[in-house]
C-alpha positions in Angstrom: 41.4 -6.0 -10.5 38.0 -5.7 -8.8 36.5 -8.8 -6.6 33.1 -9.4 -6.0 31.9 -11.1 -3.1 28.4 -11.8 -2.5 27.2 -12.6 1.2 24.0 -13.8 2.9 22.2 -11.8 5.7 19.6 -11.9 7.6 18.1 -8.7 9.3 15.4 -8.6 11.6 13.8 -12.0 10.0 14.5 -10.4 6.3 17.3 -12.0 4.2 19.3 -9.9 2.0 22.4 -10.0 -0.3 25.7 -7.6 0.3 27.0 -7.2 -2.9 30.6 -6.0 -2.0 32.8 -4.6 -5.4 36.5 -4.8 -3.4 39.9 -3.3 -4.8 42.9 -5.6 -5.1 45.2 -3.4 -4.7 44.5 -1.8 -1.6 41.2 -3.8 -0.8 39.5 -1.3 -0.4 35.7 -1.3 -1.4 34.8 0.2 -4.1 31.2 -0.1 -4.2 28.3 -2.0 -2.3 24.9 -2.7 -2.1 22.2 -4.5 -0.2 19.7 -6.2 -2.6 16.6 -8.6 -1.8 17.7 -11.0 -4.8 20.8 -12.4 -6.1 20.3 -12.2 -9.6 22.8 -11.1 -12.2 21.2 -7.7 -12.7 21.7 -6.2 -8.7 25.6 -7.4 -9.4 26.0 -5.3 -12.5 23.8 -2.3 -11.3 26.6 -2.7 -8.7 29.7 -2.8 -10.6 28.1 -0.7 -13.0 27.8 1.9 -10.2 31.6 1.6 -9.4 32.3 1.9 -13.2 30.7 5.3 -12.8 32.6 6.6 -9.6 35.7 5.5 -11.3 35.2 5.9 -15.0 39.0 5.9 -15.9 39.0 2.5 -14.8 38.3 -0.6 -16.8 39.1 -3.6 -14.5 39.0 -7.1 -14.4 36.8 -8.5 -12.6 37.2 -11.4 -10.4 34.6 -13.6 -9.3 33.4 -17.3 -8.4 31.3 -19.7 -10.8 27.7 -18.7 -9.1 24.8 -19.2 -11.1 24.5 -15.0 -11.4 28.3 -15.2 -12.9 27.0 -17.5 -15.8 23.5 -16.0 -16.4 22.7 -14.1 -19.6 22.7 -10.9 -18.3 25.8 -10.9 -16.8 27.4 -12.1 -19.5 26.0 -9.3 -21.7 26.8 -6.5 -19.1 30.5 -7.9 -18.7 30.5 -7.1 -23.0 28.5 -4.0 -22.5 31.4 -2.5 -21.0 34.2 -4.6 -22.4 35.0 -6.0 -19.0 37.1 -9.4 -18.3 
């Protein structure tokens, strides 16, 4: 299983969004990324990124309910690549 945890930061009067993919098993990231928005699409350019590094791997991913979670285009990444 792979979490994702989104966080809020603010550097040098600019807000940002660390997308953190972590490992369950060890917790361990796997991937991150600092993004200007929180939409859907910087999440699974993210995860998509960790798909790549780890390409063996098809994990499930665990999440909250945010808005991004439920949006279009995550739900059409998440079938892309056969993800749960």
């Amino acid at each position: 299983m792979w979490h994702v945890d989104l966080m809020y930061l603010r550097v040098n009067g600019r807000s940002y969004f660390l997308v953190t993919v972590i490992g369950s098993c060890y917790r361990c990231i796997v991937c991150w990324e600092l993004a200007l928005p929180m939409r859907a699409q910087e999440i699974a350019e993210t995860i998509a990124v960790a798909l790549e590094e780890a390409p063996a791997k098809s994990p499930r991913i665990v999440r909250d309910n945010g808005s991004q979670f439920v949006a279009k285009e995550w739900r059409e990444f998440m079938r892309h690549f056969a993800l749960k």
